[in-house]
SELO-361834 format. One line per 10 residues: number of its first residue (from 1); for each residue x, y, z of N, C-alpha, C, O. Coordinates in Angstrom, 1 decimal. Layout:
BEGIN
NUM = X/Y/Z/X/Y/Z/X/Y/Z/X/Y/Z  ...
end
This chain:
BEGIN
1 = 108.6/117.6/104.1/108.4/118.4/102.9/107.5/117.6/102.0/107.7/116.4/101.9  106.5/118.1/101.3/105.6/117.7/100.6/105.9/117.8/99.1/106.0/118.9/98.5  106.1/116.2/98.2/106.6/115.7/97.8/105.1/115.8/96.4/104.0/115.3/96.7  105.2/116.3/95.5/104.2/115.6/94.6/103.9/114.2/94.1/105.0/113.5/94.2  103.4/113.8/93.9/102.5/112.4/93.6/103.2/112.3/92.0/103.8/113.2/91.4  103.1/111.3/91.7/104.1/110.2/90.5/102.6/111.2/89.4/101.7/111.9/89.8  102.9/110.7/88.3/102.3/111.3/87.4/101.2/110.3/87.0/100.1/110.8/86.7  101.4/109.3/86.9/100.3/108.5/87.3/100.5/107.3/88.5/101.4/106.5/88.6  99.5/107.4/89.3/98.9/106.5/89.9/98.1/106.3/89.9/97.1/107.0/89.9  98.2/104.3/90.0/97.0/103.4/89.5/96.7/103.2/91.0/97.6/103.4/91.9
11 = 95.3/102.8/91.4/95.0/102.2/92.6/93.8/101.4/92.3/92.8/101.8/91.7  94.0/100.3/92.7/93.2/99.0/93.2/92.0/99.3/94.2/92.2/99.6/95.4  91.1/99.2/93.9/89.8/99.8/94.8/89.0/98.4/94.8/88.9/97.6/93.8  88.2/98.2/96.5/87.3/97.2/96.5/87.7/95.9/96.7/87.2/94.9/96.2  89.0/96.0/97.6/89.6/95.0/97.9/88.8/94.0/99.3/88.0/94.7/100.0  89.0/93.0/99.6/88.0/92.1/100.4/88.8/93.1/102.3/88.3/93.2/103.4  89.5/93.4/102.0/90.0/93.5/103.4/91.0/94.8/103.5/92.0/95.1/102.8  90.4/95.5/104.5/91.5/96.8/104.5/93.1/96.7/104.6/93.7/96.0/105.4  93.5/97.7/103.3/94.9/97.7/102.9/95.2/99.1/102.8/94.3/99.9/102.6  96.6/99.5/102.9/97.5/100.6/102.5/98.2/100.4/101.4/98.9/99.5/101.4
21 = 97.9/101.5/99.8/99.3/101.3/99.2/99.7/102.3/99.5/99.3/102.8/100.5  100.9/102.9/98.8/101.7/103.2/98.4/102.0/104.7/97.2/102.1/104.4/96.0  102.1/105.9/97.6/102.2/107.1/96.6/103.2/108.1/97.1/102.7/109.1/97.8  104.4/108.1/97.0/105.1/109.2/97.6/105.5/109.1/99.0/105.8/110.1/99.8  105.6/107.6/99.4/105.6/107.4/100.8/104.6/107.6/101.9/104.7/107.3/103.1  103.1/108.3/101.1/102.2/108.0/102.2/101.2/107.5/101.9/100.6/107.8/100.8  100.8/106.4/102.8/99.7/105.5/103.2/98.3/106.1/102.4/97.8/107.2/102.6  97.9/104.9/101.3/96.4/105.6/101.1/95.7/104.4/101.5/95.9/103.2/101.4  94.6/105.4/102.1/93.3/104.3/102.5/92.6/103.7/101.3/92.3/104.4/100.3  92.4/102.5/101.3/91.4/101.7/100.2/90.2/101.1/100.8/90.5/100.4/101.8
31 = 88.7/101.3/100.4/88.0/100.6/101.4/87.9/99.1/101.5/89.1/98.6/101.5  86.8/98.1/101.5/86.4/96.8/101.7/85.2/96.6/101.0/84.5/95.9/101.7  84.8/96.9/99.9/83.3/96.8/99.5/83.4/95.4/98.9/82.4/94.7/98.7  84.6/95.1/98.5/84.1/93.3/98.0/83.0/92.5/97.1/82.6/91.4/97.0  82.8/93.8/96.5/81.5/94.0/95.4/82.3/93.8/94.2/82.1/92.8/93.5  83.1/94.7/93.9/83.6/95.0/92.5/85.2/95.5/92.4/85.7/95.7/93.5  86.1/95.6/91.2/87.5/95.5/91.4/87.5/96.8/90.4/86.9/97.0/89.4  88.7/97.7/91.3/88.7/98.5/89.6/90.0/99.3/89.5/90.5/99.8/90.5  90.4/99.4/88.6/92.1/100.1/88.5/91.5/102.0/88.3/90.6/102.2/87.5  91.9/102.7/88.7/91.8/104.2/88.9/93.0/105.3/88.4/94.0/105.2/89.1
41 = 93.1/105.9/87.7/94.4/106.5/87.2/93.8/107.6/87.9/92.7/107.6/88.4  94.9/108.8/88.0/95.0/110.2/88.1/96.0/110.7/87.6/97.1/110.1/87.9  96.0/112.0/86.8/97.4/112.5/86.1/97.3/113.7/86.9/96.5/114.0/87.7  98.3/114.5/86.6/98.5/116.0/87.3/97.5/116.8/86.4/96.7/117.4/87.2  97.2/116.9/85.3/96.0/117.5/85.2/94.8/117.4/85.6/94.0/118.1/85.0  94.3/116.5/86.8/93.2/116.7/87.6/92.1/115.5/86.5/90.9/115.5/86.6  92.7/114.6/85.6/91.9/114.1/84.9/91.9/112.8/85.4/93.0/112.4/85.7  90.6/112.0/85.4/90.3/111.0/86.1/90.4/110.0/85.5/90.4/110.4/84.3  90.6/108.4/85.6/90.1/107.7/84.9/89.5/106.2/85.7/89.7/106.2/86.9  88.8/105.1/85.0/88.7/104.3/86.1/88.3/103.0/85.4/87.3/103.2/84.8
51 = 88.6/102.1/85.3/87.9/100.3/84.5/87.8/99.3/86.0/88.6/99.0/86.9  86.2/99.1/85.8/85.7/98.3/86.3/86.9/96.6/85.7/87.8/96.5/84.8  86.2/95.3/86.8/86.9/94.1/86.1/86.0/94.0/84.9/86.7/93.4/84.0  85.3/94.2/84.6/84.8/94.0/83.3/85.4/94.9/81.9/85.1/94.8/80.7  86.1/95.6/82.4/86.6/96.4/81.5/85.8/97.7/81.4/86.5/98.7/81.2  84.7/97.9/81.5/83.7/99.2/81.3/84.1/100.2/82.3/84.5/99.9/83.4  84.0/101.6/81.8/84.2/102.6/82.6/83.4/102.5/83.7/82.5/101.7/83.6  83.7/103.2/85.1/82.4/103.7/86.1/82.0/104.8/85.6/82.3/105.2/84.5  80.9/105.5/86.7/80.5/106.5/86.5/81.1/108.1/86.2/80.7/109.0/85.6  82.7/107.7/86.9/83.4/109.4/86.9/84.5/109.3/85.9/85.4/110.1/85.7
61 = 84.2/108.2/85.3/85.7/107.9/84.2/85.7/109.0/83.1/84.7/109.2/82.5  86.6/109.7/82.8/87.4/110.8/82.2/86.9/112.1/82.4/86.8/112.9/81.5  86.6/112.3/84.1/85.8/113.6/84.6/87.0/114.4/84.7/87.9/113.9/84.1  87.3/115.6/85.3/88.3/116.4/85.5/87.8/117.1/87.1/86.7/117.6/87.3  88.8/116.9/88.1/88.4/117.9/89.3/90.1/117.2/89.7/90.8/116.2/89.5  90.3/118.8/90.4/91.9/118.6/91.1/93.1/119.3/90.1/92.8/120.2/89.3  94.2/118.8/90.2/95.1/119.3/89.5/96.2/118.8/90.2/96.2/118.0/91.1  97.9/119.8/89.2/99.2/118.8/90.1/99.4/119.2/91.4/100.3/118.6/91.9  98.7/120.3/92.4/99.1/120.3/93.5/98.6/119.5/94.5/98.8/119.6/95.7  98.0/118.6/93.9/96.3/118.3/94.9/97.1/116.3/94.8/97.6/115.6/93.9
71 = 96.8/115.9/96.4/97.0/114.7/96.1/95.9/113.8/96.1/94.8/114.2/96.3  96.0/112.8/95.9/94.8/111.9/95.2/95.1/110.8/96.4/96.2/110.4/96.8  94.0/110.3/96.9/93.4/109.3/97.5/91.9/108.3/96.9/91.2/108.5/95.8  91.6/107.2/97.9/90.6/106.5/97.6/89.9/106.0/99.0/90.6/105.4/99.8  88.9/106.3/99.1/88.5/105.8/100.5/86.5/105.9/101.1/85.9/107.0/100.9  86.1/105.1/101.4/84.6/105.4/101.7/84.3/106.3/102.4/84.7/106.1/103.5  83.4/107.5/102.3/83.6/108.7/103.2/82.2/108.5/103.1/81.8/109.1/104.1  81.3/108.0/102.6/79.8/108.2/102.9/79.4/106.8/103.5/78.2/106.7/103.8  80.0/106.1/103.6/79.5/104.7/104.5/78.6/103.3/103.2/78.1/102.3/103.7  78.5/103.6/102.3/77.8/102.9/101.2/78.7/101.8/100.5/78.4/101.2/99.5
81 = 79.9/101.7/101.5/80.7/100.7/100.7/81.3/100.9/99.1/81.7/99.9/98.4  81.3/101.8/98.8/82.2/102.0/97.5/83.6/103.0/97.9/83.8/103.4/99.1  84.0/103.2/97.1/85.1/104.0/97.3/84.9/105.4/96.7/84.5/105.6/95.6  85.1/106.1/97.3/84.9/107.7/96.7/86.3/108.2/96.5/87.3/107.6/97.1  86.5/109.5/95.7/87.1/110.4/95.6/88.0/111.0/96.2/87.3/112.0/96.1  89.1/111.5/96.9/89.5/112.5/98.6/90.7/113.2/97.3/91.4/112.6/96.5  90.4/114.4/97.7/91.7/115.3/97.2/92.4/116.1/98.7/91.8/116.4/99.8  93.7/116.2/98.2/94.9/117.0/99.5/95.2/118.1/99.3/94.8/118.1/98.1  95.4/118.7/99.4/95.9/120.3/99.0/96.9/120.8/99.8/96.5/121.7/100.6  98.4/120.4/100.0/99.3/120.7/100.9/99.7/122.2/101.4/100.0/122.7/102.5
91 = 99.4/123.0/99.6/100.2/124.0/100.1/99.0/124.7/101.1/99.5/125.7/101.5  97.6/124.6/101.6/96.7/125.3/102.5/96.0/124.4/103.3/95.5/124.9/104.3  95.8/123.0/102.9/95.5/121.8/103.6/94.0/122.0/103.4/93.3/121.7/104.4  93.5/122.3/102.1/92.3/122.0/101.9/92.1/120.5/101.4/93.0/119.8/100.8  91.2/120.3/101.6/90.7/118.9/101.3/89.3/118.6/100.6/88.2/119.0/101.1  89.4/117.9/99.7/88.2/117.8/98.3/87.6/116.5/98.5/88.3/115.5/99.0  86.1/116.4/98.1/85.6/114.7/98.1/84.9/114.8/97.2/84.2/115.8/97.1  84.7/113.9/96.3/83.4/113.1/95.7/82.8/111.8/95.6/83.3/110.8/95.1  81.7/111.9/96.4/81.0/110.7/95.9/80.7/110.3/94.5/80.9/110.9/93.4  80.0/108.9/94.8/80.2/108.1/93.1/78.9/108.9/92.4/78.8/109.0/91.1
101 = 78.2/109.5/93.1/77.5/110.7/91.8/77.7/112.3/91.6/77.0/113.2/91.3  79.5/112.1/92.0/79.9/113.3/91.8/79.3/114.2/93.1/79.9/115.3/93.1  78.7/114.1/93.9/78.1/115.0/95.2/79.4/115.1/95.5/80.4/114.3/95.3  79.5/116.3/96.2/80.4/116.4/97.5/80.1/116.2/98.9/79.1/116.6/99.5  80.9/115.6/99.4/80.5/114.9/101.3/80.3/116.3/102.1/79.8/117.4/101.6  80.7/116.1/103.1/79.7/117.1/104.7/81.1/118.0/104.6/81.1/119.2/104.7  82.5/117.3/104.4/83.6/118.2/104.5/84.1/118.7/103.3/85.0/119.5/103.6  84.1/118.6/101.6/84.6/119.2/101.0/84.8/120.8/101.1/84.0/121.6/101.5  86.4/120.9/100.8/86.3/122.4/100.8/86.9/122.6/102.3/87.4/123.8/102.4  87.0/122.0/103.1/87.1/122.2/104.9/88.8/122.6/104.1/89.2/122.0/103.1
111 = 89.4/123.4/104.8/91.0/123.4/105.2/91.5/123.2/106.7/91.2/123.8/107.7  92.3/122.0/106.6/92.7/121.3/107.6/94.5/121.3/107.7/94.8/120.4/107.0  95.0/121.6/107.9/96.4/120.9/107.6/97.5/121.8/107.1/97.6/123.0/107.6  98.4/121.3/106.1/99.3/122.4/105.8/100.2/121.5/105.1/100.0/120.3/104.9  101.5/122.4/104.8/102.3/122.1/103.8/103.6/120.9/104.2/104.4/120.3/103.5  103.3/120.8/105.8/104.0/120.4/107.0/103.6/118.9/107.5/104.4/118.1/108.0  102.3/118.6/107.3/101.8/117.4/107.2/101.2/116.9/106.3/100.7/117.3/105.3  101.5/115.3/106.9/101.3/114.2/106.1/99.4/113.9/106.2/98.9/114.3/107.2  98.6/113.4/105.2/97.5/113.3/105.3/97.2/111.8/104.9/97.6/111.1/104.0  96.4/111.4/106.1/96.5/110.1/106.1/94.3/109.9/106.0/93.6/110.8/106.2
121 = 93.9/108.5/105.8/92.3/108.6/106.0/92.4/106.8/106.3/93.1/106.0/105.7  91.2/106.6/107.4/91.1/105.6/107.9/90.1/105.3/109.0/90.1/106.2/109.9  89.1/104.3/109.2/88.3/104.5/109.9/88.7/104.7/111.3/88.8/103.6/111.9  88.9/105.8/111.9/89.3/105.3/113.1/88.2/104.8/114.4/88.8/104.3/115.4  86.7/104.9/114.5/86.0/104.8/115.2/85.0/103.7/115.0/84.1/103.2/115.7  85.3/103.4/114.0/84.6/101.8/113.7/83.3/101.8/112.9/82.6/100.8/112.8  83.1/103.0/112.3/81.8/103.1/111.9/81.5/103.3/110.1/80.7/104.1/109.6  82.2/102.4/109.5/82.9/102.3/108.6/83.2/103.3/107.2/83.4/102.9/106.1  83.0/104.6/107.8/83.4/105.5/107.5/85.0/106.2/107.1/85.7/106.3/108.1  85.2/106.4/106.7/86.9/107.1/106.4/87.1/108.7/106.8/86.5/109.6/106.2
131 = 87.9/108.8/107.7/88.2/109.9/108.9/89.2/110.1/108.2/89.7/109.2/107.5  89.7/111.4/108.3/90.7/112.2/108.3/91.8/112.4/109.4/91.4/112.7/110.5  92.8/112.2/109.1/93.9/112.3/110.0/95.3/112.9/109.3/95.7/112.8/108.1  95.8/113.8/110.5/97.1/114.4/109.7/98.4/113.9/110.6/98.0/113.4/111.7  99.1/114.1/110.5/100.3/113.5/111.2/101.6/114.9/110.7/101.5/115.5/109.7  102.4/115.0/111.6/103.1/116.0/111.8/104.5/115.6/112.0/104.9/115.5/113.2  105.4/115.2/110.6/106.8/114.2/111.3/107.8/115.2/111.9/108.7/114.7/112.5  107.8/116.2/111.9/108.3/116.9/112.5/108.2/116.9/114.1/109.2/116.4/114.5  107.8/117.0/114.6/106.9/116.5/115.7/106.4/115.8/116.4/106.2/115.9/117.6  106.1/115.0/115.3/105.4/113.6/116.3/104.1/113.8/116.7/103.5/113.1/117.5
141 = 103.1/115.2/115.7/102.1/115.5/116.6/100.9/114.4/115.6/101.4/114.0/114.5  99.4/113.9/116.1/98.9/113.6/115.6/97.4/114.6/115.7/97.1/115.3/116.6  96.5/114.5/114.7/95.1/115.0/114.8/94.5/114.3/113.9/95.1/114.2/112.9  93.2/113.8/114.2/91.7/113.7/113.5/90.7/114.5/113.4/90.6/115.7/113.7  90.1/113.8/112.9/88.9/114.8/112.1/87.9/113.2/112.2/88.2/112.2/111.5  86.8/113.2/113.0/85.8/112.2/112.8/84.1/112.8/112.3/83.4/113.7/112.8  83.8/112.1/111.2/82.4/112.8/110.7/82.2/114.2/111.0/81.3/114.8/111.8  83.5/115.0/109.9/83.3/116.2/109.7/84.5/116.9/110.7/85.7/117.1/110.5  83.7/117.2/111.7/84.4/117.9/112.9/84.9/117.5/114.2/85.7/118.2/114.8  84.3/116.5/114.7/84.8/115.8/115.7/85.6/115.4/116.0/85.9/114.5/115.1
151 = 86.6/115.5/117.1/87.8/114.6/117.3/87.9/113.3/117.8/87.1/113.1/118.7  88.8/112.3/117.4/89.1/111.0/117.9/89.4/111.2/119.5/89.4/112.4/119.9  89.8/110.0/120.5/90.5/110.0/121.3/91.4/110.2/121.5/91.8/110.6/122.6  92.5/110.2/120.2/94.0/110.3/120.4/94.3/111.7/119.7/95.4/112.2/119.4  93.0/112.3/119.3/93.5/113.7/118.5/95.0/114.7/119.7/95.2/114.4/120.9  95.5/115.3/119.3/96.8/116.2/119.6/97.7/115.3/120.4/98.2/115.9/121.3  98.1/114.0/120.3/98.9/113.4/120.8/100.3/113.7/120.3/100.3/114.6/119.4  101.5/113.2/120.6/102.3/113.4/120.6/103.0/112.0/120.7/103.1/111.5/121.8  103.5/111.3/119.4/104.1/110.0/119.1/105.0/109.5/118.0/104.4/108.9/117.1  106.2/109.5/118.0/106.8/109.9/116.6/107.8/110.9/116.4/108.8/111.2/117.1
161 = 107.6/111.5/115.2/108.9/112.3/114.8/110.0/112.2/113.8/110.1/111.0/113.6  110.8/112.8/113.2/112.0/113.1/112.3/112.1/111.5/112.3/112.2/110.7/113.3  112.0/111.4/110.8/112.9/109.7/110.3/111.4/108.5/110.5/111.6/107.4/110.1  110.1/108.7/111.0/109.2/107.6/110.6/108.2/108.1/109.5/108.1/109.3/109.0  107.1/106.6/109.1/106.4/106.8/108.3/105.8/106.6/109.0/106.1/105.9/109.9  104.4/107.3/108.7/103.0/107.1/109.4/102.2/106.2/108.2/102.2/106.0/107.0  101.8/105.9/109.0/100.3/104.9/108.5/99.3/104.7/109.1/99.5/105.1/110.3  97.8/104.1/109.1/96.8/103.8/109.3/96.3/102.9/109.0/95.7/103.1/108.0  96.1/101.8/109.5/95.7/100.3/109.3/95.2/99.4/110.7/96.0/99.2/111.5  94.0/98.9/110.8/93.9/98.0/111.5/94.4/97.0/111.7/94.2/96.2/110.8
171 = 95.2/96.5/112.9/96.3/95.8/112.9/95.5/94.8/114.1/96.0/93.6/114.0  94.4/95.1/115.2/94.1/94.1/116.1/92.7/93.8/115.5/92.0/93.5/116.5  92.0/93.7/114.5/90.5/93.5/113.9/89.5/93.5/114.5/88.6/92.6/114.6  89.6/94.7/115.2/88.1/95.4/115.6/87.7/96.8/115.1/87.3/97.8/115.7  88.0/96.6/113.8/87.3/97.8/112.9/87.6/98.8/112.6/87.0/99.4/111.6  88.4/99.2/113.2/89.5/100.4/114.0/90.5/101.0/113.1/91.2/99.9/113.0  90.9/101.4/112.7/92.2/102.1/111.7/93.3/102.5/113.4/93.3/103.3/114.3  93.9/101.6/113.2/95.4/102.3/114.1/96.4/102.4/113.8/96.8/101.7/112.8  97.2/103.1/114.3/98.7/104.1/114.2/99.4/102.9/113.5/99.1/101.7/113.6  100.6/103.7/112.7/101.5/102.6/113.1/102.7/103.7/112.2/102.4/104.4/111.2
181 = 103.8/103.4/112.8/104.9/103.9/112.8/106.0/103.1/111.8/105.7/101.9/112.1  106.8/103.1/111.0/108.3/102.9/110.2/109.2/103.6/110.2/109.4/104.7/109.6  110.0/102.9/111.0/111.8/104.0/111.4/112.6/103.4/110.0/112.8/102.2/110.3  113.0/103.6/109.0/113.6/103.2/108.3/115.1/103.1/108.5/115.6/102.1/108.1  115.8/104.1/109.2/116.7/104.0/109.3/117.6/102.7/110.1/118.8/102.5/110.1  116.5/101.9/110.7/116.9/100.7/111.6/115.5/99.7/111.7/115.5/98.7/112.4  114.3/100.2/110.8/113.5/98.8/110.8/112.9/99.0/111.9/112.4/97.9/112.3  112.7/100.0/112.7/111.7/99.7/114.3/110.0/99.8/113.9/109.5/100.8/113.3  109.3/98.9/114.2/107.5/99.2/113.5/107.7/99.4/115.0/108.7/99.1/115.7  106.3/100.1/115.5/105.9/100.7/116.3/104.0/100.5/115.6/103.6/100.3/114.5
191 = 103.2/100.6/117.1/101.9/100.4/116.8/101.4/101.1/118.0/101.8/100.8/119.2  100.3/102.1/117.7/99.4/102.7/118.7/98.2/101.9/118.4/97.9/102.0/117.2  97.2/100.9/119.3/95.5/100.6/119.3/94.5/102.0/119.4/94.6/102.8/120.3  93.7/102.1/118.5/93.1/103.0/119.1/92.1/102.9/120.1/91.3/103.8/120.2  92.1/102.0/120.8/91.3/101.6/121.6/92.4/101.9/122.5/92.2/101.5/123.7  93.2/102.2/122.4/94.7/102.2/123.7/95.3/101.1/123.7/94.7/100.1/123.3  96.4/101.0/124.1/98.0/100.1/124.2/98.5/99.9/123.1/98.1/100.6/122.2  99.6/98.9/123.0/100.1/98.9/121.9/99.9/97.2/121.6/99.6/96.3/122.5  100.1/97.0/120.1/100.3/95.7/119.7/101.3/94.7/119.3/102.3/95.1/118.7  101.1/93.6/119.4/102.4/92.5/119.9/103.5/92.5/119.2/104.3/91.8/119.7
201 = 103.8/93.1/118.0/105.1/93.8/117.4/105.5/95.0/117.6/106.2/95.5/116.7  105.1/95.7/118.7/105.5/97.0/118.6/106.9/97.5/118.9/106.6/97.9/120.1  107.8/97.8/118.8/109.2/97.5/119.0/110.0/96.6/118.2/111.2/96.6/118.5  109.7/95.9/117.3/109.9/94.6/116.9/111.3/95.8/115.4/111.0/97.0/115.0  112.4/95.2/115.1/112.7/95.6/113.9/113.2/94.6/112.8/113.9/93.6/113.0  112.8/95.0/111.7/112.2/94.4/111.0/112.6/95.3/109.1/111.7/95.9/108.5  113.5/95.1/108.8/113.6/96.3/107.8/114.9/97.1/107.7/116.0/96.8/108.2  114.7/98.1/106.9/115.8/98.7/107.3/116.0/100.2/106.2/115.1/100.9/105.6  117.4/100.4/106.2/117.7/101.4/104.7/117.1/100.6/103.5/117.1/99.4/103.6  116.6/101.2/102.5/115.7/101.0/101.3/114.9/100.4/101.2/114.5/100.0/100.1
211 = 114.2/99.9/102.6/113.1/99.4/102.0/112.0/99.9/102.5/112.3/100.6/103.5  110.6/100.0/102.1/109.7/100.7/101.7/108.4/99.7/102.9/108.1/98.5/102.6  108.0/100.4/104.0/106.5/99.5/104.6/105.4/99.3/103.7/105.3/100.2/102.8  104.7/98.5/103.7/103.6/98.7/103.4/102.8/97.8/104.6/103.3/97.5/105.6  101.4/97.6/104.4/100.4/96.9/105.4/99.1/96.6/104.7/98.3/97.3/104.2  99.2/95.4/104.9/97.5/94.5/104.1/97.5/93.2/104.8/98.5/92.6/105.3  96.4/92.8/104.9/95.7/91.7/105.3/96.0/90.5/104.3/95.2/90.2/103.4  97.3/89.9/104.3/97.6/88.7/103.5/97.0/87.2/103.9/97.0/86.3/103.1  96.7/87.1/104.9/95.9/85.7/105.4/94.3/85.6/105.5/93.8/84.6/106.0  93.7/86.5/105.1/92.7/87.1/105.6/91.7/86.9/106.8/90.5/86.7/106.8
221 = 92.6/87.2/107.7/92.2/87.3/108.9/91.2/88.5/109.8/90.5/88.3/110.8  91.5/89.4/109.2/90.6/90.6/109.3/92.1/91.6/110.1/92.1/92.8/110.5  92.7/91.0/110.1/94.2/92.2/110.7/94.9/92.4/110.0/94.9/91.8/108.9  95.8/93.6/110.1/97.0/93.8/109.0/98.2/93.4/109.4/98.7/93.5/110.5  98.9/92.9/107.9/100.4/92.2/108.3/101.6/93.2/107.5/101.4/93.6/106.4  102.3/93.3/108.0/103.2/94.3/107.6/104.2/93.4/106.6/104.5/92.2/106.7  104.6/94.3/105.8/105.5/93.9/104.6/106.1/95.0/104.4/105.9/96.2/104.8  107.6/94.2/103.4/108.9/95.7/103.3/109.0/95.2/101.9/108.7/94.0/101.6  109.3/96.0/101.2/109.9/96.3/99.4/111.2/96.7/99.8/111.3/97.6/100.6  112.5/95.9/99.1/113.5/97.0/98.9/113.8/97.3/97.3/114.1/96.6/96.3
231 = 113.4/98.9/97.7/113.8/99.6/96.0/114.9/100.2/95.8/115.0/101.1/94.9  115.8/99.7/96.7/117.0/100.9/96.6/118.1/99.2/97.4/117.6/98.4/98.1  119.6/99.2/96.9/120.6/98.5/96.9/121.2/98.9/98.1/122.3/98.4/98.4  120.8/99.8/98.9/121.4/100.3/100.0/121.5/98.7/100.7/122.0/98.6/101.8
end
């Protein structure tokens, strides 16, 4: 069931190494531009905000596009190394972008998805681009979307289901955005390569009731290492 987004969420953009936070339990993509650092608000009125480290606005700071149905992401969709825009739209699965001059990308406007899936964005083909991916917990089903229309290798698979979290993170550092699974109910991580097989914790448990996955590159190795929050006394 599709959960609205906190009333504000801050996000950290332009981190040295691809990371997932955290909004509502699903994974947002952040890119790697390693240029510049900047905190990003969004409220349910579709109003933007953004402070460079210098404290100065960017370019889209206190623009308006979106609203409270629409979920808010961060992720490079034009390949330029900054971070752009991505809006969700659960109840029809339309999906919104802007670049940093306000343009819209090759897919704004596309309807993909539904009220039923989770929407996830991550390079999956190495071209350091941010792809669209939906995940279906009901199911277990997965689909991409690579530069616009094309599908990944693993598009309509079938991996997962009732009780995990999906995510997207490079976990073996070949550039790759891959699967990765959280059973919370018992702590099992699970990992699809998208290059195929699985990776050397896959099975591993690790977690459990109340606590929360996340995935970032803490050593900076160019892989991601998994981490748990507990926000609940369970």
């Amino acid at each position: 069931m599709f959960k609205r987004f906190p009333r504000y969420l801050a996000v950290t953009i332009g981190l040295t190494s691809s990371v997932l936070v955290y909004a509502d339990n699903v994974g947002t993509a952040i890119d790697r531009t390693g240029r510049q650092a900047a905190n990003a608000i969004l409220t349910p009125a579709g109003n933007w905000g953004c402070r460079i480290t210098d404290g100065n606005a960017c370019e889209w700071d206190a623009t308006k596009w979106g609203g409270i149905e629409f979920r808010p992401f961060m992720a490079d969709v034009d390949g330029d190394s900054i971070s752009d825009r991505v809006l969700y739209r659960a109840t029809d699965g339309t999906w919104g972008c802007r670049l940093r001059n306000g343009a819209s990308c090759n897919w704004d406007s596309q309807k993909w998805g539904g009220i039923e899936y989770t929407p996830l964005l991550g390079d999956v083909n190495g071209d350091q681009i941010a792809d669209r991916v939906l995940y279906w917990a009901s199911t277990g089903w997965w689909g991409c979307k690579v530069n616009s229309s094309a599908l990944c290798n693993w598009d309509g698979q079938y991996w997962g289901g009732p009780g995990y979290t999906a995510m997207l993170t490079d976990v073996n550092g070949d550039g790759k955005a891959d699967r990765v699974l959280y059973r919370q109910s018992d702590g099992e991580w699970s990992c699809m390569l998208t290059g195929g097989g699985t990776c050397s914790w896959n099975g591993q448990k690790w977690g459990g009731p109340g606590y929360l996955p996340l995935l970032g590159d803490v050593n900076h190795d160019g892989k991601a290492d998994r981490i748990v929050y507990k926000n609940a006394n369970s």
